[in-house]
C-alpha positions as CSV (number, residue, x, y, z in Angstrom):
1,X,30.1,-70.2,5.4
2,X,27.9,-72.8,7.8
3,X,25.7,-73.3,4.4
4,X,29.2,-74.0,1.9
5,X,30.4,-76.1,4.8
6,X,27.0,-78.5,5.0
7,X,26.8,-78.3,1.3
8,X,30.7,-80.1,1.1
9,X,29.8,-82.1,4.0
10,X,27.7,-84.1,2.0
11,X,28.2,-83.8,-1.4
12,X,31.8,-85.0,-0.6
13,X,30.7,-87.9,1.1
14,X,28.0,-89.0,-1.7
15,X,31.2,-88.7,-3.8
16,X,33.2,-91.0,-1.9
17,X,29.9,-93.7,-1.6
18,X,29.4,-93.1,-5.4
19,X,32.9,-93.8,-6.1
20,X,33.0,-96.8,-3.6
21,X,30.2,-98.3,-5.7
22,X,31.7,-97.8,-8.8
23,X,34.5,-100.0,-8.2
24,X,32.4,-102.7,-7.2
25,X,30.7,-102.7,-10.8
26,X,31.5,-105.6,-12.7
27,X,32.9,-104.7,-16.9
28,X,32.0,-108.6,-17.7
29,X,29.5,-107.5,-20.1
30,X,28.4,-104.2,-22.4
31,X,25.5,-102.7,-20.5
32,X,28.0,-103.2,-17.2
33,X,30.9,-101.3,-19.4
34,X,28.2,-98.5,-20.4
35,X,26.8,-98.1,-16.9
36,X,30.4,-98.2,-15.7
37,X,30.9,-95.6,-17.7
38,X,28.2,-93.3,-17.1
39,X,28.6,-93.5,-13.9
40,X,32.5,-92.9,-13.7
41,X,31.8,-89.4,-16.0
42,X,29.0,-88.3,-13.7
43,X,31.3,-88.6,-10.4
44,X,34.2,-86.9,-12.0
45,X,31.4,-84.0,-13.4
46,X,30.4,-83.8,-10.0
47,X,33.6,-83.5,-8.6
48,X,35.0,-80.8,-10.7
49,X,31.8,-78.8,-10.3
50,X,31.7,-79.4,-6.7
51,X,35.6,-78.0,-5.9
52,X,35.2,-75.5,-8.7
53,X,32.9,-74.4,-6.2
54,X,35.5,-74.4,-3.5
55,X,38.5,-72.8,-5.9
56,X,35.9,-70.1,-7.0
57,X,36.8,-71.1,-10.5
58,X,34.5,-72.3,-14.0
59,X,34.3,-75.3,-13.4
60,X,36.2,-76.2,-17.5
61,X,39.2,-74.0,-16.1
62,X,38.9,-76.0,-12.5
63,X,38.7,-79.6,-15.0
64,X,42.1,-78.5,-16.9
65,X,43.5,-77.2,-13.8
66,X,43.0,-80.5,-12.1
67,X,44.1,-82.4,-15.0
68,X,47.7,-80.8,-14.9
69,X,47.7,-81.6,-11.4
70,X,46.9,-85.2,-11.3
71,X,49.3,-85.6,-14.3
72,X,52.4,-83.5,-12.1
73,X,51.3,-86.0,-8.9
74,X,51.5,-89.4,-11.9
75,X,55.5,-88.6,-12.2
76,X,56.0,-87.3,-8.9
77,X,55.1,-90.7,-7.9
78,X,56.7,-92.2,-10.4
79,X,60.2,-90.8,-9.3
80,X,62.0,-93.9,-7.1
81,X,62.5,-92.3,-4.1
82,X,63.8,-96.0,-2.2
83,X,66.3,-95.9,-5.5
84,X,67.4,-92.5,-5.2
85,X,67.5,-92.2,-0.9
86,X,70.1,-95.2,-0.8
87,X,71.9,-93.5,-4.0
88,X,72.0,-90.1,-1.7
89,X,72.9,-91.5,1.4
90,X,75.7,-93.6,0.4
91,X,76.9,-90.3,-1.7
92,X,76.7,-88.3,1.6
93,X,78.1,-90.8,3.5
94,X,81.2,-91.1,0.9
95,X,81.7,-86.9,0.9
96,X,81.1,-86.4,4.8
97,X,82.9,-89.4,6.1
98,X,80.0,-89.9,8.4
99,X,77.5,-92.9,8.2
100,X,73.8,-91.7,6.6
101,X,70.9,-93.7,6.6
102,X,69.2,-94.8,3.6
103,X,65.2,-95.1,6.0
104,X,66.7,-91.5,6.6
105,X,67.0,-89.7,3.2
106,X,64.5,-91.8,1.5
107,X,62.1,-90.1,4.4
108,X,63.6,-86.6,3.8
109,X,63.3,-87.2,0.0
110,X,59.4,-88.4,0.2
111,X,58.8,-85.5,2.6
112,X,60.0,-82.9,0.1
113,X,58.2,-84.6,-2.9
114,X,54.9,-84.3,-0.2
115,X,55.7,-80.8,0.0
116,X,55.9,-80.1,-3.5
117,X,52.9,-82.1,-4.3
118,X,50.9,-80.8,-2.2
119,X,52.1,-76.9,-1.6
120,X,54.1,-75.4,-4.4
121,X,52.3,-77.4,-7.3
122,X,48.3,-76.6,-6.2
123,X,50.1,-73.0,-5.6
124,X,51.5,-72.1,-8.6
125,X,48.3,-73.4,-10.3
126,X,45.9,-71.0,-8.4
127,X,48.5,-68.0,-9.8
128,X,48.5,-66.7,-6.4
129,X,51.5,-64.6,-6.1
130,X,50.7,-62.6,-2.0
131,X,52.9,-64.1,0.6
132,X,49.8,-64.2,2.8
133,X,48.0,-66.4,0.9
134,X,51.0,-68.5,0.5
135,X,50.7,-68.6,4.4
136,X,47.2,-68.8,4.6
137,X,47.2,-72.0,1.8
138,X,49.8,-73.8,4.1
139,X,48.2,-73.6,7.2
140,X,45.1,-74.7,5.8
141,X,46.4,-78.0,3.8
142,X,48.2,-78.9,7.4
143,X,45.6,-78.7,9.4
144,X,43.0,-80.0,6.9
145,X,44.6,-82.6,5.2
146,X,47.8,-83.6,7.1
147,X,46.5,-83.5,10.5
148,X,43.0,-85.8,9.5
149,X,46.4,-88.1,7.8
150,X,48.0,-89.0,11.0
151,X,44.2,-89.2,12.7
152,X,43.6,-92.0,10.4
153,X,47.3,-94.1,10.8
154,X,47.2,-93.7,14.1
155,X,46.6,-97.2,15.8
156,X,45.8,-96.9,19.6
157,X,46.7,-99.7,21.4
158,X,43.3,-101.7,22.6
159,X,42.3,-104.9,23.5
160,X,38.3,-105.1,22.7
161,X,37.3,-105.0,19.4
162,X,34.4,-102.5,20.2
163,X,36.8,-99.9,21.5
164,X,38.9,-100.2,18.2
165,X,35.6,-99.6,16.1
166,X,34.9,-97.0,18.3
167,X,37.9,-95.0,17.8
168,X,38.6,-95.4,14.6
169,X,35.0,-94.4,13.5
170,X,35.9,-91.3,16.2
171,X,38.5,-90.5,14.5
172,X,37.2,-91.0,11.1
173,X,34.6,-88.3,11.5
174,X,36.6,-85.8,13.3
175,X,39.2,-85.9,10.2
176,X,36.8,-85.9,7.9
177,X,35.0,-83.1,9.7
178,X,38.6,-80.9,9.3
179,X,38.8,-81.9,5.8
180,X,35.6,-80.9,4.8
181,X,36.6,-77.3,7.0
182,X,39.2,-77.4,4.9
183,X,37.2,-76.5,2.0
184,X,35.5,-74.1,3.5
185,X,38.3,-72.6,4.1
186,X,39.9,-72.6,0.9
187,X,36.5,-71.1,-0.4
188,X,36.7,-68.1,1.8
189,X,40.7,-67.9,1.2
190,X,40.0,-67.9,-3.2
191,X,36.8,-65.6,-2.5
192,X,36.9,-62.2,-1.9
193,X,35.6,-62.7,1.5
194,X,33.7,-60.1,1.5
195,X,30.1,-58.5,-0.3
196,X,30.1,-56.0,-2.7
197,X,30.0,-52.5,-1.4
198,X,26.1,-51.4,-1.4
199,X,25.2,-48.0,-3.2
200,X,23.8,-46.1,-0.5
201,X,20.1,-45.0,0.1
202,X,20.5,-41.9,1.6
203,X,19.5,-39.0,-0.4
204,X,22.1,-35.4,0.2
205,X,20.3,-33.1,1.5
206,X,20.8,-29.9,-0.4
């Protein structure tokens, strides 16, 4: 577990600098569009092997897997959720006589798309049917992923510009550090989580 944790630790964050440095490479000519290239192939081979890894999965069912998933989170976003909150709220406030707010449903509405991004889609990917896992898989992705969220939008309020560096690098490492726990712990929760049962060594005794 302490090994799979060091291992995401930092191949996740040679990831990220690999994929930061990609951006900044320039397509003006052909050997920039080929190393672009190269480059943008090996980081997405490295990723899928990498969280295969975590999803205990080959890593060409993990790549189709993921596939399906970013294409499901392309028209989830793609749904206008500002068009459809004011549609909804002047609707509700028509039927219940009662003033609603657009900021209101267009928040309720980006919630539940959140939710279903992030919970019922990976879910009924991994074909994991146990209400325990269910459990398990949400109380991971909140305090993994939704809880290092609000770390990083949160703005303190101070004065000095060393504090604000401070804290935000503070709280930079202390969400990525429960992301990358995260993982871990969606390895042990996709693993059997325990060793194979040994044959034993002692001989009856007749």
């Amino acid at each position: 577990m302490k090994k799979f944790w060091l291992i995401q630790f930092i191949a996740n964050a040679l990831i990220v600098f690999a994929f930061y440095e990609w951006l900044g490479i320039r397509d003006s000519r052909a050997s920039q569009l080929i190393i672009s290239l190269v480059l943008g192939l090996a980081i997405a081979a490295g990723t899928v092997f990498l969280h295969s890894r975590t999803f205990n999965m080959k890593p060409g069912r993990f790549a189709v897997i993921l596939l399906i998933f970013l294409l499901v989170c392309w028209g989830l976003n793609a749904i206008p959720i500002d068009r459809a909150g004011v549609w909804l709220a002047s609707v509700l406030t028509y039927n219940l006589r009662k003033p609603v707010k657009p900021a209101f449903m267009v928040s309720v509405l980006t919630l539940l798309k959140d939710f279903v991004q992030w919970i019922v889609v990976p879910l009924l990917l991994l074909h994991r049917h146990h209400s325990l896992f269910w459990l398990q898989y949400i109380g991971v992705v909140l305090a993994a992923f939704f809880i290092p969220s609000l770390l990083i939008h949160w703005t303190p309020t101070l004065t000095a510009t060393w504090l604000q560096v401070t804290s935000f690098a503070l709280r930079f490492l202390v969400a990525y550090c429960l992301v990358t726990t995260g993982f871990a712990a969606l390895w042990r929760l996709t693993s059997s989580g325990s060793p194979a049962p040994s044959q034993p060594k002692t001989v009856a005794l007749p």
